[in-house]
C-alpha positions in Angstrom: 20.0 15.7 79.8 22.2 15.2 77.0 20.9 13.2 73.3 22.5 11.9 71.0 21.7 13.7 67.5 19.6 10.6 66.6 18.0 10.5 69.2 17.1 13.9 69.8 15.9 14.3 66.1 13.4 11.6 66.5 11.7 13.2 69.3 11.7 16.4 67.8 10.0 14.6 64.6 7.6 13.0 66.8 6.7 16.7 68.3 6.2 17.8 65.0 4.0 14.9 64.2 1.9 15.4 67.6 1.6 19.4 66.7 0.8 18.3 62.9 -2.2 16.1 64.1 -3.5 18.5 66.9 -3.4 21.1 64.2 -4.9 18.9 61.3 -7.2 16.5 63.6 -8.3 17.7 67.3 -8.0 21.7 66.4 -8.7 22.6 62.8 -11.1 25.5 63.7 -8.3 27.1 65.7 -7.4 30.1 63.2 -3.9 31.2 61.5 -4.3 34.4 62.7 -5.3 33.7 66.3 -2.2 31.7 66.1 0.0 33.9 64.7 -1.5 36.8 67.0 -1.0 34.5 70.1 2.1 32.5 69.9 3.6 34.5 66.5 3.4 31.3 64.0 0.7 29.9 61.9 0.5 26.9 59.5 1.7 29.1 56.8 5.1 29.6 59.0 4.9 25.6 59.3 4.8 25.5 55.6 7.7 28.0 54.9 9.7 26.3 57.5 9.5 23.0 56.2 9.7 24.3 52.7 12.9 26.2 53.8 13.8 22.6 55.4 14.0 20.9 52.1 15.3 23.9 50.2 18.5 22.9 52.3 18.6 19.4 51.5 18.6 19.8 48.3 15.2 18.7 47.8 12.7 20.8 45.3 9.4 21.5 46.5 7.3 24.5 46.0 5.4 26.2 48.5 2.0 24.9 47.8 3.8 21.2 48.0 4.7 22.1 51.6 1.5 24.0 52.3 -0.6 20.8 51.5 1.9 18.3 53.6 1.1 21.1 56.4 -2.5 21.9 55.6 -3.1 18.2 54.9 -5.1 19.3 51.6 -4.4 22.1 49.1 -4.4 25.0 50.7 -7.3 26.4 49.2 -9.5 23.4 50.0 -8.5 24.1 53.3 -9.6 27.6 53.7 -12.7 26.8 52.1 -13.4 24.3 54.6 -12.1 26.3 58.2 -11.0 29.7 57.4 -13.2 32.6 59.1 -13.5 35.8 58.6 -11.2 37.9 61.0 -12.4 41.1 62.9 -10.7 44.5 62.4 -8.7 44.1 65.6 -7.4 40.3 64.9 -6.2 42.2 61.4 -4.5 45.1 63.0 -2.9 42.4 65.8 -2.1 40.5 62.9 0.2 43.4 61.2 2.2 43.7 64.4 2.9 39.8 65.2 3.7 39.3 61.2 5.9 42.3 61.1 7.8 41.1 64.7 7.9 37.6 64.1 7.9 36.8 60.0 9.8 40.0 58.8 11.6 40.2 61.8 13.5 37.6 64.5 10.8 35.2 65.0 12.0 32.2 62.8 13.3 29.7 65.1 17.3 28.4 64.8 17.8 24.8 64.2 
């Protein structure tokens, strides 16, 4: 199917709202590190991405700016509220999906 650039930014944005709300709204206990060990992003990537996002529009915002559009809240208020404590495996797991998908090829092209 072919879309119009419009068109196809407007349902991308409305993905991204429906992944912001299941993240902020229906799933909030579901951890940054289960998702970056699972499906090698987190909220944090969200935040970087977006921040990135801007960067290249010319618009200045700082990484906690883009964490709280992401997390909803300053960050901090955030882990306060949901973050857990991860086991010694979910931190090793961790290592390898930041190094392959932060440090290495994971960032998605626009």
């Amino acid at each position: 199917m072919q879309l119009d650039d419009e068109t196809r930014q407007k349902l991308e944005a409305a993905a991204f709202r429906a992944l912001m709300h299941h993240l902020l709204q229906a799933r909030p206990d579901v951890q940054n590190i289960d998702l970056m060990n699972l499906a090698g992003f987190c909220r944090n990537c969200l935040s970087r991405w977006y921040n990135e996002a801007a960067t290249a529009e010319g618009i200045a915002m700082t990484k906690e700016e883009a964490r709280e559009i992401v997390y909803g809240m300053p960050y901090a208020d955030w882990v306060a509220q949901n973050q857990t404590a991860a086991d010694a495996a979910k931190q090793a797991a961790f290592q390898v999906a930041y190094a392959e998908n932060v440090l290495g090829k994971g960032k998605p092209q626009p």
